[in-house]
C-alpha positions in Angstrom: 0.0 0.0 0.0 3.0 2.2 0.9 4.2 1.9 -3.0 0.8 2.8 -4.5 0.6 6.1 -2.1 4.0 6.8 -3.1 2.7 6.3 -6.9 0.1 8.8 -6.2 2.1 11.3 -4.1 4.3 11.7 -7.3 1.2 12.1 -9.8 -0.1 14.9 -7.9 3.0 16.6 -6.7 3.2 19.0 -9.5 2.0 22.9 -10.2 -0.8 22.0 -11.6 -2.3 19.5 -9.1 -1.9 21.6 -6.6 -3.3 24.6 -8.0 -6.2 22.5 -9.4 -6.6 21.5 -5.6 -6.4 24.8 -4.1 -8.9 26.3 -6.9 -11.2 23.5 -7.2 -12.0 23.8 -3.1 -12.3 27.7 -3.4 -14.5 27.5 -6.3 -16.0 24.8 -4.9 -17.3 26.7 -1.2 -18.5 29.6 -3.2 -20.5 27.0 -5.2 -21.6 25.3 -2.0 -22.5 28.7 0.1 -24.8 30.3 -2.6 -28.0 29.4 -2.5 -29.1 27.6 -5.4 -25.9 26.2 -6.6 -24.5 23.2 -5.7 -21.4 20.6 -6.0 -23.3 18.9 -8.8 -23.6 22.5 -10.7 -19.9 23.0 -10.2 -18.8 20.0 -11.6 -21.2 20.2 -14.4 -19.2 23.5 -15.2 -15.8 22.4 -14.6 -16.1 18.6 -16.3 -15.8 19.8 -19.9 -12.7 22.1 -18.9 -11.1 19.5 -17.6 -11.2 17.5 -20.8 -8.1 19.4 -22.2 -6.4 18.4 -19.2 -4.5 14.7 -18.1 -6.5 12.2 -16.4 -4.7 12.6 -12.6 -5.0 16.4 -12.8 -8.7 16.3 -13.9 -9.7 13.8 -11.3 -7.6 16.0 -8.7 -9.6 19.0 -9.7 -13.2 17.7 -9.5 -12.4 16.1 -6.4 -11.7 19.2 -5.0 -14.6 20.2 -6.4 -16.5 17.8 -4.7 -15.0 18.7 -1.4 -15.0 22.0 -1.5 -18.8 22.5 -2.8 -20.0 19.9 -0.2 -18.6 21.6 3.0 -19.4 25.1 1.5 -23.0 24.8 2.2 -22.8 25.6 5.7 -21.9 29.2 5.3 -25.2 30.4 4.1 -27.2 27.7 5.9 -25.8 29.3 9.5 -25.4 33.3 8.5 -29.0 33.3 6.4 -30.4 30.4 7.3 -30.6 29.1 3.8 -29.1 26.1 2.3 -27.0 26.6 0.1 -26.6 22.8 -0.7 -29.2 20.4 -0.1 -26.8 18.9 2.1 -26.7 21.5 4.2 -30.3 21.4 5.1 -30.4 20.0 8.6 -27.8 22.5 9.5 -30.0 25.9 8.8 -32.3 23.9 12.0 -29.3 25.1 14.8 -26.6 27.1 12.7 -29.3 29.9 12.0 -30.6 29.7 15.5 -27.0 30.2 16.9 -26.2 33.4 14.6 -29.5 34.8 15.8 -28.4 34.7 19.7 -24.8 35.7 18.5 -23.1 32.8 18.2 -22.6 32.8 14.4 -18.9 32.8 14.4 -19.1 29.8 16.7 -21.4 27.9 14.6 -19.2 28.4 11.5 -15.8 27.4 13.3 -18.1 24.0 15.2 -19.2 23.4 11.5 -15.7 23.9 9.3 -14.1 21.6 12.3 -16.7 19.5 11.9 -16.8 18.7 8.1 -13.1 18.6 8.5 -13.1 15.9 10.8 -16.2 14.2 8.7 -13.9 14.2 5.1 -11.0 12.6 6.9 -13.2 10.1 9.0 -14.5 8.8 5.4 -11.5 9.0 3.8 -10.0 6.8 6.5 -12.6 4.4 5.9 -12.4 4.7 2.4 -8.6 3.9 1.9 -8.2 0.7 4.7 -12.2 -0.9 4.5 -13.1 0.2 1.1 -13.1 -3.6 -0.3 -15.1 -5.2 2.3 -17.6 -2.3 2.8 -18.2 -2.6 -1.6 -18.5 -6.4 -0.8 -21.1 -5.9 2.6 -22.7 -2.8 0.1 -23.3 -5.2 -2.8 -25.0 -8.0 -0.7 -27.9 -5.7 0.0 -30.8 -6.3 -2.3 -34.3 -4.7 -2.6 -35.7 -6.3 0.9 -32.8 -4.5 2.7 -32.8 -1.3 1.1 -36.5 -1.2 1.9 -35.5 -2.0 5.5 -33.3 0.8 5.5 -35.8 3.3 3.5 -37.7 2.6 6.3 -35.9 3.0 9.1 -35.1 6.3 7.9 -38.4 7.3 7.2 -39.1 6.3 10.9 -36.8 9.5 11.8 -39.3 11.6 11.1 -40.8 11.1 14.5 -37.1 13.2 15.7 -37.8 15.8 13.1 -41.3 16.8 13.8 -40.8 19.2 17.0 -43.6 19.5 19.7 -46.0 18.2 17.2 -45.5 14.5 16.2 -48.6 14.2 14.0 -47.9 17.6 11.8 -44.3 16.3 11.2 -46.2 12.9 10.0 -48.5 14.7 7.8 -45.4 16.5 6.2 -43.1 13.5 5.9 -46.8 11.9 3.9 -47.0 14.5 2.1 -43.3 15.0 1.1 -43.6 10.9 -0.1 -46.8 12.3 -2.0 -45.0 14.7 -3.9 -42.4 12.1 -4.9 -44.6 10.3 -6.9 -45.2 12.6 -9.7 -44.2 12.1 -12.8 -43.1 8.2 -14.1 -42.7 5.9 -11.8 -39.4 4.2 -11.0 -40.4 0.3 -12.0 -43.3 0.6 -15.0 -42.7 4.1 -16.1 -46.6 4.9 -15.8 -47.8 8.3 -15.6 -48.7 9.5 -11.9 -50.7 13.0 -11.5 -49.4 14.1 -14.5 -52.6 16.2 -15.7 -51.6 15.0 -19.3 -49.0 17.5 -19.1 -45.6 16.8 -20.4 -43.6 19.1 -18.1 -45.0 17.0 -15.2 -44.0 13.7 -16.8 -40.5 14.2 -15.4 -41.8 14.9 -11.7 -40.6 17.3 -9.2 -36.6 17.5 -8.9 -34.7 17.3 -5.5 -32.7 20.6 -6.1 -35.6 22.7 -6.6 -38.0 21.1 -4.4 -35.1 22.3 -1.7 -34.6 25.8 -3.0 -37.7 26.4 -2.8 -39.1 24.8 0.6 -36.0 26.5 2.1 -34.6 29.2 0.3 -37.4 31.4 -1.5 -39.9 30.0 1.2 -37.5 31.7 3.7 -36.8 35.1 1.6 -40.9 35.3 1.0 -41.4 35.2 4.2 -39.0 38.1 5.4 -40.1 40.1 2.8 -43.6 39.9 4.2 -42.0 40.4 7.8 -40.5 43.3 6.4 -43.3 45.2 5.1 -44.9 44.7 8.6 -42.6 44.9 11.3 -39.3 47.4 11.6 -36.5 46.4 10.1 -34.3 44.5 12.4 -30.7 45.8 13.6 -27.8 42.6 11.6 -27.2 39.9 14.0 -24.3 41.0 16.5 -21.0 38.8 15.9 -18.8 40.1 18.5 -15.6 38.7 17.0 -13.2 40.6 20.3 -11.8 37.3 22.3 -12.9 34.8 19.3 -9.5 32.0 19.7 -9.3 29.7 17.1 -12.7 28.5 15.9 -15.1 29.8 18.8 -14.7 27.0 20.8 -13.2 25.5 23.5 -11.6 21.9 23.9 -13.9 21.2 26.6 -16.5 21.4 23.9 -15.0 19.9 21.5 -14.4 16.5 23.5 -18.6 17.0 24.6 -19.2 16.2 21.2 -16.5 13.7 20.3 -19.1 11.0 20.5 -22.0 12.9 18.2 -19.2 13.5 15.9 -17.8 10.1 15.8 -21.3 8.5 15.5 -22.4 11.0 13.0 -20.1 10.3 10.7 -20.2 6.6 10.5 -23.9 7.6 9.8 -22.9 9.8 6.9 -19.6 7.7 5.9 -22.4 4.0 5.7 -25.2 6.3 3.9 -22.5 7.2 1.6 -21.9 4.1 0.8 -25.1 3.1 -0.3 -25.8 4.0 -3.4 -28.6 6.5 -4.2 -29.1 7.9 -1.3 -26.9 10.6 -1.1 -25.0 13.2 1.7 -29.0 15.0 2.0 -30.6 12.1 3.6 -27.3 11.7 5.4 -27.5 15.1 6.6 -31.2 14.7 7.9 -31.1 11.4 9.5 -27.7 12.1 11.0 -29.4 15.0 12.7 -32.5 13.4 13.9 -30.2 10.7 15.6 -28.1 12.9 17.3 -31.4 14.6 18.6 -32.6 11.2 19.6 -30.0 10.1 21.8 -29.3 13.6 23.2 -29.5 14.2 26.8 -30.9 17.3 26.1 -33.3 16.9 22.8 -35.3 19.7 23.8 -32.6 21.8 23.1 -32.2 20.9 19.5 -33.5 23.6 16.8 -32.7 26.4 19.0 -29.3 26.7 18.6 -27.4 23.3 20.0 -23.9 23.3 18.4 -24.3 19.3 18.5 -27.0 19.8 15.9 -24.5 21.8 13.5 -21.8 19.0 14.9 -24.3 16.1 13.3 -25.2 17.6 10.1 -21.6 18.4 9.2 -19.4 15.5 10.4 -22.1 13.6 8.4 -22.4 15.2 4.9 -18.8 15.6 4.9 -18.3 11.9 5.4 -20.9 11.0 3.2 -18.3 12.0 0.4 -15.9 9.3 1.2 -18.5 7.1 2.0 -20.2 7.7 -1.9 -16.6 7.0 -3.6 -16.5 3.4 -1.9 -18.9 2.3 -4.8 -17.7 4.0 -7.3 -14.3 2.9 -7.3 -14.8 -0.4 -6.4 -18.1 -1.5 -8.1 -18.3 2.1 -10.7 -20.9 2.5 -9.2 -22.2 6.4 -8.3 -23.4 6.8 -5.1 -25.0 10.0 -5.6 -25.3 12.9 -8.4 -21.8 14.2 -7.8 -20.4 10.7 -7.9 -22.0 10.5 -11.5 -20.5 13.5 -12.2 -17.0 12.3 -10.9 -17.9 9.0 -13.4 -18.5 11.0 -16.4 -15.1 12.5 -16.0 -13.1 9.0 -15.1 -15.2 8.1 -18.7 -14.2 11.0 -20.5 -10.4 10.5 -19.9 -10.7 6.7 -20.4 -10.8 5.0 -16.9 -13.3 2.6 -16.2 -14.2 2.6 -12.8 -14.2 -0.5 -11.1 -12.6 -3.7 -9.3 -9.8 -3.4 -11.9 -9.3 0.3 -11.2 -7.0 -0.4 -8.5 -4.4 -2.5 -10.5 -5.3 -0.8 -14.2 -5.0 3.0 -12.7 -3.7 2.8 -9.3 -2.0 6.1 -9.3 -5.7 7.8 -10.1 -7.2 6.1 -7.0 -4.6 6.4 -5.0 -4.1 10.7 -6.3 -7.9 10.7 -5.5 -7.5 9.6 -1.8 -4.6 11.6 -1.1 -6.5 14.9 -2.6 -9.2 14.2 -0.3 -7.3 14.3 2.9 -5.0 18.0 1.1 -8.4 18.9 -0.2 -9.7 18.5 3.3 -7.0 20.4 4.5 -7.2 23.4 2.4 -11.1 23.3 3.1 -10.2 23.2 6.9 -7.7 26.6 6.2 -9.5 28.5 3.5 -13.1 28.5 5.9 -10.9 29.6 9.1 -9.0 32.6 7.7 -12.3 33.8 6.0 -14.4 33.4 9.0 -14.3 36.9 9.4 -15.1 37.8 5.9 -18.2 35.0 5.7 -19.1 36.8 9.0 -19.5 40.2 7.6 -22.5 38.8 5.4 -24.4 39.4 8.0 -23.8 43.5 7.7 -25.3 43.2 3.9 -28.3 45.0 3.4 -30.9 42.5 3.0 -32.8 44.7 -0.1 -29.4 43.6 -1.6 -28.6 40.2 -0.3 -32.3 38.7 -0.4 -32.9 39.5 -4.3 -29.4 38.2 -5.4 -30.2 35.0 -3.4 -33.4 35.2 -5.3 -31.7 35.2 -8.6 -29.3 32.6 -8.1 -32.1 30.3 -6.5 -34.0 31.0 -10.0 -30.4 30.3 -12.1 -29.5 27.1 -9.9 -33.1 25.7 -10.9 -33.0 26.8 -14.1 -29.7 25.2 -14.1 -30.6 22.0 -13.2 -32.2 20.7 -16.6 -32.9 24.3 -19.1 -36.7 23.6 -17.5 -38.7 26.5 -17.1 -40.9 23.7 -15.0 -38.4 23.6 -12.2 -38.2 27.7 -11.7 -42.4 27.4 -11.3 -40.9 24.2 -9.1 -39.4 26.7 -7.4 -42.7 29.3 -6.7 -44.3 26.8 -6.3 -42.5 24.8 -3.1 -41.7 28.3 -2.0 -45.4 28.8 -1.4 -46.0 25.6 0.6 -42.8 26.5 2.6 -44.8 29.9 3.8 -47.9 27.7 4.8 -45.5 25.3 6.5 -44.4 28.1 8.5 -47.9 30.0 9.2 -49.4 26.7 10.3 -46.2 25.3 12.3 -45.7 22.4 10.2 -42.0 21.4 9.9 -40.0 20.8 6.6 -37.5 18.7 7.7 -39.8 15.6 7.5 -41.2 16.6 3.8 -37.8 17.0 2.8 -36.9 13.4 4.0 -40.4 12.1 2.6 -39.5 13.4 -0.8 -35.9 11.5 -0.8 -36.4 8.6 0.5 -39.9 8.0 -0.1 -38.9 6.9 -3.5 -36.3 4.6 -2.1 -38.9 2.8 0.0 -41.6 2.3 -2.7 -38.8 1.3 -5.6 -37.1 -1.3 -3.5 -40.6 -2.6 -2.0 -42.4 -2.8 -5.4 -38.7 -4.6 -7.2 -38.9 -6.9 -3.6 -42.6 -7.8 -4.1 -41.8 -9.1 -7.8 -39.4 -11.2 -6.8 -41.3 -12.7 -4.3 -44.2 -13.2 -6.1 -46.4 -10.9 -3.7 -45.6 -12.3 -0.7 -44.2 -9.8 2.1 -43.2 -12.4 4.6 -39.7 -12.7 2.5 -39.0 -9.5 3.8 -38.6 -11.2 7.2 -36.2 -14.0 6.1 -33.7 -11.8 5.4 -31.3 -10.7 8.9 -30.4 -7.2 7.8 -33.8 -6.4 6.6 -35.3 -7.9 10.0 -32.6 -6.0 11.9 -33.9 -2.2 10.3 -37.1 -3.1 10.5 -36.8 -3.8 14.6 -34.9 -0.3 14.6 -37.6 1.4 12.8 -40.5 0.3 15.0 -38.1 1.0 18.1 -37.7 4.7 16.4 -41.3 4.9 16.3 -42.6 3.9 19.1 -40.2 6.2 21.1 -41.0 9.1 18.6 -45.0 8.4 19.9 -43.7 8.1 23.7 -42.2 11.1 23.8 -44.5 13.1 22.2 -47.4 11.7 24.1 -45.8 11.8 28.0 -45.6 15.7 28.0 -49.3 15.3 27.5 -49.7 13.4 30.6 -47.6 15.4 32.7 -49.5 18.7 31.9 -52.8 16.9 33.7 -50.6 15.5 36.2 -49.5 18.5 37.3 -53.1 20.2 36.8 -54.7 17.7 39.2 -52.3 18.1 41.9 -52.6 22.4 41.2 -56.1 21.6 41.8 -55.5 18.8 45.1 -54.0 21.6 46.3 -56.3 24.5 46.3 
C-alpha cells in the first residue's frame, strides 16, 4: 500500500495539481454557500474544462470540487439560514438559531471543524475498508434497502418538534410529492394532468430551494413590510480563539461526531441515497440520543456538529462504490464518473491494478483537499461573518436570482423555476401553520427509495411480504424502525400526561 501512495504522491505533486486543488476547493465553497448552486452545478461546469487536461490532474480538480462544494453549504445555511446545498439542510435547524443569539462565528468554526473531521473520517474508511464495505454494500438487495428506506423514514418522529402528527402529515405529504411524474419500475404516468412538463416529476434541487430558500426570503419580505426592520445579527468577534470554541466542547461532542459520521460515511456508501438524507437522519439521531433533545433547533452546536461531520463523510462514503463497483453513489459521484469516462478510466474492481495512481491521487487529494477546506473557511471566518452587515434589499434578491439560475440550471426547465414558486409557497404555509419541513424534505428523498425497492422486492417474491422477514439485515432495520417509532409516539405523548398531572395536583392543592 506504501508503494501505491507513493505512486500517487508523485502524480499529484506538480503545479498544476496543486493549484487544481487549491482552486477547485475555493471554487467549490463559493459553489456550496450560494443558494441555489450546488457541487453537482460546479462539476457540471468544470467537467468539460477539464477534458483538455490529463486524467490525474482532472480527477484531482473535480475532487476538490466535490470537497469543496460539499462543506461550502454551511456558510449560508448558519449566516442566512438558507441552504446553500441540499446537504446542508439540517444545519439551517441550529446554525441559524445560533447566529440569531450571537453565536454565528461559533457555529461556523463547530461546522468547518466538523466537516473537517467528517472528510477525513470517510477517507480513512475509504482507503483501509473500502473492499469489504463494496462487498457488505453489494449484498444488499431490494428487501434491505426497503428495510433501511424505512428506518429512515421512521426519523421523522425526531424531526417533527412538539408536534409528532404535523411532522407525520409533512413527511406523507413529502412521499406524495415524490410520486409525480413516471414511476421508477413501470414508467406509468402518476398526477401528471396529461401534461408533459409534469412527466419528469418534481426534482430534489428545486423542491429544496424552494421549501428553504425562496420560502425563507418570501417570508421576510412579508415580515419586512410589517414589522421594523431589524438591527444585523451582532458577531462580537473581540476574544474569538481559534474556531469559537473551547476543547472542553470539542471533546462534549467527540461521541455525536464520531457517531455521526459513521452515519454519513455508511449512507454514503449506499448507493442512491446521497449526503442530504445523510444530513437529515444524522441529525434526527443525534437529537434522539441527546440528553438534552429539547434543546435541538434552538441553537445546540451538537446539531451543527451532526449535520456536518455527516455530509462531509458521506463523500468518502459515496466513492467506496464508485471505485470499487463504478458504481455512483449519488449525483456528484456521476459527475466524478462522467469525468473518469471521459479520460478513459473505467471505474471498477480493476481500477485499482489498471489506474492505481488515479485512485490512489484521489485519496490523497481528499485528505489536502480537506486540508485546504479546513484553512481556507478559518481565515475567512471573518469575511463570511461580515454577510451578515449586507443590506438584505441587496442580499435577499441576489439569493433570489441565483435560487432562479440554480433551478433553471438544473435541466434548461422553465418547469423547475415554477418548481421553485411553487415549493416556495407551501414552505410559507408550512411556516404559518407550524408544520416542519424537515420531514417533507426526508419524505420526498427517500420515499422513492422505499416504494422502488418494496415494489422490485414484491416481484421477486411473487407478492408475498413475509420474505422480507427472512432476510437478517432487513429484520434488523425493520426492529430499529419500530423502536424509532414507538419512542417518537412516547415522547410526544408523555408531556401530554404530565401537563394533567400536574393540573390535578394544582387543583388537590387548592
Amino acid at each position: 500500500m506504501l508503494e501505491t501512495f507513493a505512486v500517487g504522491l508523485s502524480s499529484i505533486a506538480n503545479t498544476a495539481c496543486l493549484i487544481s486543488i487549491i482552486g477547485g476547493v475555493f471554487i467549490g465553497i463559493i459553489f456550496g454557500a450560494v443558494p441555489g448552486l450546488s457541487a453537482t452545478m460546479a462539476l457540471a461546469l468544470f467537467l468539460p474544462i477539464t477534458y483538455s487536461m490529463d486524467s490525474v490532474t482532472a480527477v484531482v480538480l473535480l475532487t476538490s470540487l466535490y470537497v469543496g462544494g460539499i462543506s461550502g453549504g454551511l456558510i449560508s445555511a448558519i449566516l442566512t439560514g438558507i441552504p446553500g446545498t441540499p446537504s446542508s439542510v439540517a444545519t439551517c435547524f441550529d446554525g441559524w438559531p445560533m447566529t440569531q443569539k450571537g453565536q454565528g462565528v461559533k457555529a461556523l468554526g463547530v461546522g468547518v471543524v466538523a466537516s473537517f473531521g467528517g472528510s477525513i473520517f470517510s477517507t480513512i474508511i475509504l482507503i483501509f475498508a473500502a473492499p469489504a464495505l463494496a462487498a457488505i454494500a453489494i449484498r444488499f438487495g431490494n428487501y434491505e434497502y426497503f428495510a433501511i428506506a424505512l428506518f429512515s423514514l421512521s426519523m421523522m418522529c425526531g424531526l417533527s418538534g412538539d408536534n409528532l402528527w404535523k411532522g407525520l402529515l409533512s413527511g406523507l405529504m413529502g412521499c406524495m410529492f415524490a410520486t409525480v411524474g413516471l414511476d421508477g419500475i413501470g414508467a406509468v404516468k402518476r398526477f401528471t394532468f396529461g401534461s408533459r412538463l409534469v412527466q419528469s416529476g418534481f426534482q430534489t434541487l428545486p423542491v429544496l430551494i424552494g421549501l428553504f430558500a425562496v420560502a425563507e426570503i418570501i417570508s421576510r419580505i412579508a415580515s419586512a413590510r410589517t414589522t421594523k426592520p431589524e438591527p444585523p445579527v451582532d458577531v462580537n468577534m473581540k476574544g474569538i480563539k481559534g474556531f469559537g470554541f473551547s476543547l472542553k466542547e470539542a471533546g462534549a461532542q467527540l461521541k455525536n461526531f464520531l457517531m455521526c459520521s459513521a452515519i454519513g460515511t455508511a449512507i454514503g456508501i449506499l448507493p442512491g441515497i446521497g449526503g442530504g438524507a445523510a444530513n437529515v437522519m444524522a441529525y434526527g439521531v443525534s437529537k434522539s440520543t441527546s440528553k438534552h433533545p429539547e434543546n435541538y433547533g434552538k441553537g445546540d452546536p451538537g446539531g451543527v456538529v451532526a449535520t456536518e461531520s455527516s455530509n462531509n463523510a458521506a463523500v468518502g462514503g459515496a466513492l467506496v462504490p464508485l471505485l470499487s463497483l463504478g458504481i455512483p453513489g449519488d449525483t456528484v459521484t456521476a459527475m466524478l464518473l462522467g469525468g473518469l469516462t471521459l479520460h478513459g478510466v473505467t471505474a471498477g474492481p480493476l481500477m485499482f491494478t489498471e489506474h492505481a495512481d488515479i485512485v490512489y491521487s484521489i485519496f490523497l487529494t481528499m485528505i489536502i483537499a480537506s486540508v485546504v477546506m479546513l484553512f481556507m473557511e478559518f481565515y475567512g471566518l471573518r469575511v463570511f461573518a461580515k454577510l451578515l452587515a449586507v443590506p438584505k434589499y441587496y442580499l435577499l434578491p441576489a439569493i433570489f436570482m441565483c435560487c432562479v439560475i440554480g433551478a433553471y440550471g438544473t435541466r434548461h426547465n422553465m418547469f423547475d423555476v415554477w418548481s421553485v414558486l411553487v415549493f416556495g409557497l407551501v414552505g410559507v404555509v408550512f411556516s404559518k401553520l407550524k408544520v416542519p419541513s424537515a420531514p417533507f424534505i426526508l419524505g420526498f428523498i427517500i420515499g422513492p427509495l422505499a416504494e422502488n425497492n418494496l415494489r422490485r422486492g414484491l416481484m421477486f417474491a411473487k407478492g408475498d411480504f413475509g420474505m422480507f422477514f427472512t432476510r437478517p439485515i432487513a429484520v434488523a432495520f425493520f426492529i430499529a424502525a419500530a423502536v424509532s417509532l414507538t419512542l417518537g409516539i412516547v415522547k410526544s405523548v408523555r408531556p401530554k400526561k404530565q401537563t394533567e398531572a400536574e393540573k390535578l395536583a394544582a387543583e388537590a392543592d387548592l
